[in-house]
N, C-alpha and C positions, 0 to 999 in steps of 0.2 A: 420493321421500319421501312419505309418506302421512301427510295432516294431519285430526286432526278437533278439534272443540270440545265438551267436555261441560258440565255444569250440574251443580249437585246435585241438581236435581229433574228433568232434564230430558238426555237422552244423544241424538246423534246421531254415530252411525258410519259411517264409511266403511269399507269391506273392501276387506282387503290385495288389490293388484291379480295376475292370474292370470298365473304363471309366473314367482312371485317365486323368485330361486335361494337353496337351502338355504344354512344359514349354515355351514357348515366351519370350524372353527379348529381345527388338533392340540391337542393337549392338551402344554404347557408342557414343558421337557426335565425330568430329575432334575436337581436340584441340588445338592448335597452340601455343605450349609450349616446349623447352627443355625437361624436366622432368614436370610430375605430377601424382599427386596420392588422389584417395577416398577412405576413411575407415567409416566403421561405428566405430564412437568411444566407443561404449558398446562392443561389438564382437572381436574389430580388424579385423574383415572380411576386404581383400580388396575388392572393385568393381569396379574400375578403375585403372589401372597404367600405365606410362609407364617412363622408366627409373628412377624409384624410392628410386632404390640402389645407382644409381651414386652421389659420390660426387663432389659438384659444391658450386661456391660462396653463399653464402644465402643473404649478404646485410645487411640491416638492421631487416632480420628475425632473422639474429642473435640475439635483445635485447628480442627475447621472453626469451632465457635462461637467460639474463641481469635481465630480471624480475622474470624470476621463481627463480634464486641465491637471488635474495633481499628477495620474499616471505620465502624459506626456513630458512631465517636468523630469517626473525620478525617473523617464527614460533618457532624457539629454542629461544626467547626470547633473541638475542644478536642482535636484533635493532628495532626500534620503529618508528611509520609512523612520531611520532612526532619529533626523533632524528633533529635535526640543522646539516647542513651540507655545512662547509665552502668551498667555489668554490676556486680552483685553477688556475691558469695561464696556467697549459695544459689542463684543460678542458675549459676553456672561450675559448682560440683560435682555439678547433677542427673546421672544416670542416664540409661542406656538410650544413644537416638539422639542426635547432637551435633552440634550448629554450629560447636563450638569456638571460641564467643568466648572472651573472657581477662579474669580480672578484674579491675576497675579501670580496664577501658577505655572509652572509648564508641564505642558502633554505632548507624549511624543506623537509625531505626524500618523505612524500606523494605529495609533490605539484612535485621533480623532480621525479620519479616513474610515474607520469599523465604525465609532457614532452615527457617523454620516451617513452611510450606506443599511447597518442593520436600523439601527436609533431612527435617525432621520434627525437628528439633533441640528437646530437651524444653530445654535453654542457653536459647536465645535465644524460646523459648515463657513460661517464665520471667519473662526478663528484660522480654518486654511486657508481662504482667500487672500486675509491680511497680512499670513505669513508668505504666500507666495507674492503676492500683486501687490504687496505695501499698502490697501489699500481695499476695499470690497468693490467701490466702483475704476480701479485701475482692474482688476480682477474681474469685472463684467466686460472687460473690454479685451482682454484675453479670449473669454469663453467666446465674445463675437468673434473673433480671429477666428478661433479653428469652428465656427459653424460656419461661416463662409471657406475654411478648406476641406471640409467636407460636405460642399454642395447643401446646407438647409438653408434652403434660399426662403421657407417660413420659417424663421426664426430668429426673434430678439431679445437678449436678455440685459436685463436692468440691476440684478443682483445675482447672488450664489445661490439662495437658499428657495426661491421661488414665491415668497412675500408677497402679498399684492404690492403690484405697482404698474402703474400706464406702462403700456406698450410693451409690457414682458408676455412675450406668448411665443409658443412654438405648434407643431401638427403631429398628428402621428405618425406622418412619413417621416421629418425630421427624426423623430424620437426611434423611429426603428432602424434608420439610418447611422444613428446615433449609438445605438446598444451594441447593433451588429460591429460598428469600428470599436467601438471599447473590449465584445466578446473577442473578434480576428486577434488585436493590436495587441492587447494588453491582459491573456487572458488572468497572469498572476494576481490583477487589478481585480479581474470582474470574479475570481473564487470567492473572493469577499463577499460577493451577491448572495450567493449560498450559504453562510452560517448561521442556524437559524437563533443565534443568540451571541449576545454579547455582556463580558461581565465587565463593572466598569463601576466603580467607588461604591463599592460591597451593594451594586444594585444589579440583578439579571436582567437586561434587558430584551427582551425578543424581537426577531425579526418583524416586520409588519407585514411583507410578505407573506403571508398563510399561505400561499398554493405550495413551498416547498415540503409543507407536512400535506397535501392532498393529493400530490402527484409527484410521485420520484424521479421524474425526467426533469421537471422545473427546476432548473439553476439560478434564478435572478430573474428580473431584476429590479425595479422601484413600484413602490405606490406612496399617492399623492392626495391632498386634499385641501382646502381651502372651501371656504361657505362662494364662492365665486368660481373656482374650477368645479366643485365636486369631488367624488373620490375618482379617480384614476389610477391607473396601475398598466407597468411596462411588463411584461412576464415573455420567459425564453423558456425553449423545453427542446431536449435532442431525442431521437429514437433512432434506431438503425440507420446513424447516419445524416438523417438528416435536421434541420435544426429552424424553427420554427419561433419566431417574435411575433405574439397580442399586444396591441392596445388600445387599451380602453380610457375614453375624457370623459368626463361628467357624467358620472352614474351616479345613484340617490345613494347609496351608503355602503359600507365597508362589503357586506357578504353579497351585495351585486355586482360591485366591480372583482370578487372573487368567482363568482356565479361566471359569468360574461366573458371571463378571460378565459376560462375553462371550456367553456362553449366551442370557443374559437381555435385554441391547441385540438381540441377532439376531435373537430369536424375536419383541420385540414391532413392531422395524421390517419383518420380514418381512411380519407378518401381521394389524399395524393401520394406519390412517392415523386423522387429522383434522380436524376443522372446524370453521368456525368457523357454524355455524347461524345465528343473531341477533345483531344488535348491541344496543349496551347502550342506551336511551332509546329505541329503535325501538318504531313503536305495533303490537303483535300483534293485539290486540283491543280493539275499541272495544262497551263495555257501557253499559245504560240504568242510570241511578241516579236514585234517588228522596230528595226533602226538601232538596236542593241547587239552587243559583245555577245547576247546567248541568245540563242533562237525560241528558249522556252523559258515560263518561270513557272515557280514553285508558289502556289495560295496557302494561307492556311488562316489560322487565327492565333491573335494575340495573348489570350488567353483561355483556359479551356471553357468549353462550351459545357453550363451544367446547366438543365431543365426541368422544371418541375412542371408535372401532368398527371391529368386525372390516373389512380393506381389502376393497373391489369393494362393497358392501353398503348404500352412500349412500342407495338410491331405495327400500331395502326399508325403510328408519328407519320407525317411526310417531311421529306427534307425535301429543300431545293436550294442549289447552288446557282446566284445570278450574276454573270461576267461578261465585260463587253465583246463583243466579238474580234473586236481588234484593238491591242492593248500596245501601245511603243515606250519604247524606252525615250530618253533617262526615264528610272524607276526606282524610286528610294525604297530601302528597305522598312516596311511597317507602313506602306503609303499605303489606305484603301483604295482597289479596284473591282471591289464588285457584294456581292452582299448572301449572307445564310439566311434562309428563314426553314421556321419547323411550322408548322402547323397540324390542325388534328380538327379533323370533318369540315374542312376549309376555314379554320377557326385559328387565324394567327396568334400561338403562342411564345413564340421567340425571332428577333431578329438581331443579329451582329455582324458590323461588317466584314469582306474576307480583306486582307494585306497581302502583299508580296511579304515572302519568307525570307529575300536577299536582293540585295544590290541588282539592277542591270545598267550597265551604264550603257553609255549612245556608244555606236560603234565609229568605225571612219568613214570617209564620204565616201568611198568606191563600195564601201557594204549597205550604208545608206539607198545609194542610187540604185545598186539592185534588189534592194528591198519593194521602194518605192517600184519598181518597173513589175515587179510581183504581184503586188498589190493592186495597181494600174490594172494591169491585163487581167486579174482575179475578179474585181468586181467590174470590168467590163466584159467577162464572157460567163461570169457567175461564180466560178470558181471561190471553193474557200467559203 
């Protein structure tokens, strides 16, 4: 890996070292999808997209956020897998996929959370809404909450279950966005995603997910459909490490959006890996600062720096460290002053900004004034 440090006023380079081997990557398969997108989910790097901004029907990808709203709940302790949850007469009669509860009865919240997730039961997706939100559309107003605290800035939703309805749409980034906080947060939540059956009023119901019987690294997570989305499907898969979210919108029918997703796990574990470059509060560079109690301060980053890049390719990485040349105090601790980039064959792969690692506070005026007179005399004779 090839490191240098610039300035703004000031560059020093090192040249890439000789006999560095060209970067090869094929170029992605076709896909045959509306919208789709690959991310490593440690990085957020993408490596795949294409129309990944646009928003479009999701289907029933919408009960991932169904499920990530119920985990958030039984994480603040205001519900319980155990909770009873008596069924309603609008949720027994929805549409489409079914869990087949019955109404008037009660089901416990973990057996309907298993409908929802293996089944896809819009029943028992329903019937959690109304026992958390009082309500399906006080409970679409939830799920908008936390898609604007997790940043999906395409996405709105109108109901739980992903039903047609005006203006219910989300993206792929959303959705992978989406998965990845439910896999970090809640992973007890998202094992669920993995059973590839659920037995449930002497019915066995299977997962709909199929890639968990096609590839053993796939752990989750949803597939969707509607004659208006198409079949779509969210799929995660880990390898040595690293951990990898597909998605696919609008493909023509069940074994293409299993086709397609497959494509897309294979192609990026084939032909990237990861790393984790820096950790987080690690000092990168230690800079002179002026008008402060400490005549130096400590860069680093806030959290660690993980990268994903084409695989064999580690030693060809460049780093550069970008800092102004002259930095003064006061200086809060976590303030950016200055910036990481990696790149690889002049090809910007990563940027994050550096922080001071601690406090500097202003010093007093008589340190001040011979600061400044330092300073003075430095870029009047060059110095510095």
């Amino acid at each position: 890996m090839i490191f240098r440090c610039l300035s703004v006023f000031l560059a020093v380079a090192i040249s890439i070292q000789a006999g560095a081997a060209e970067v090869r990557v094929p170029e992605p398969p076709p896909i045959a999808a509306t919208s789709y997108l690959l991310i490593d989910a440690g990085s957020e790097q993408v490596l795949v997209e294409h129309e990944s901004n646009t928003p479009l029907p999701p289907a029933s990808l919408t009960k991932i956020m169904t499920s990530y709203v119920a985990a958030e709940e039984i994480e603040a302790g205001r519900l319980k897998l155990t909770d009873k949850v008596l069924i309603s007469e609008y949720a027994w009669k929805q549409e489409g996929s079914r869990t087949f509860v019955q109404v008037g009865t009660e089901v416990s919240m973990e057996d309907l959370l298993r409908g929802v997730i293996i089944q896809s039961g819009n029943d028992a997706t329903v019937a959690i809404a109304e026992h958390i939100g009082g309500s399906e559309d006080a409970f679409a107003e939830m799920m908008n909450k936390h898609a604007k605290s997790l940043g999906l800035t395409g996405s709105y939703f109108v109901n739980s279950t992903g039903l047609p309805a005006d203006g219910h749409v989300t993206t792929a980034w959303d959705l992978a966005l989406l998965s990845k906080a439910l896999i970090n947060r809640h992973p007890d939540s998202y094992r669920m995603y993995a059973e590839k059956s659920f037995h449930w009023n002497n019915i066995d119901q299977p997962n709909r997910n199929r890639l968990l019987w096609r590839d053993r690294s796939v752990d989750g997570v949803k597939t969707g459909h509607t004659e208006e989305a198409g079949f779509c499907l969210v799929a995660s898969a880990a390898r040595d490490g690293m951990r990898l979210i597909s998605v696919v919108m609008g493909t023509k029918d069940d074994n293409t959006r299993m086709d397609e997703s497959q494509k897309l796990l294979s192609y990026g574990f084939r032909h990237y890996e990861n790393r984790e470059l820096y950790a987080a509060d690690v000092v990168l560079k230690q800079s002179q600062i002026w008008y402060g109690e400490s005549d130096t301060i400590d860069l680093g980053l806030t959290k660690a720096a993980l990268l994903t890049y084409p695989r064999g390719h580690y030693e060809d990485l460049a780093v550069e460290l970008e800092v102004p040349k002259i930095l003064e105090a006061p200086l809060a601790a976590g303030a950016e002053v200055g910036m990481l980039r990696v790149s690889l064959e002049g090809k910007k792969l990563y940027e994050v900004p550096l922080v001071a690692l601690s406090e500097v506070p202003e010093a007093g005026a008589i340190s001040r004034f011979f600061d400044y007179i330092s300073l003075f005399f430095g870029e009047l004779f060059g110095d510095g």
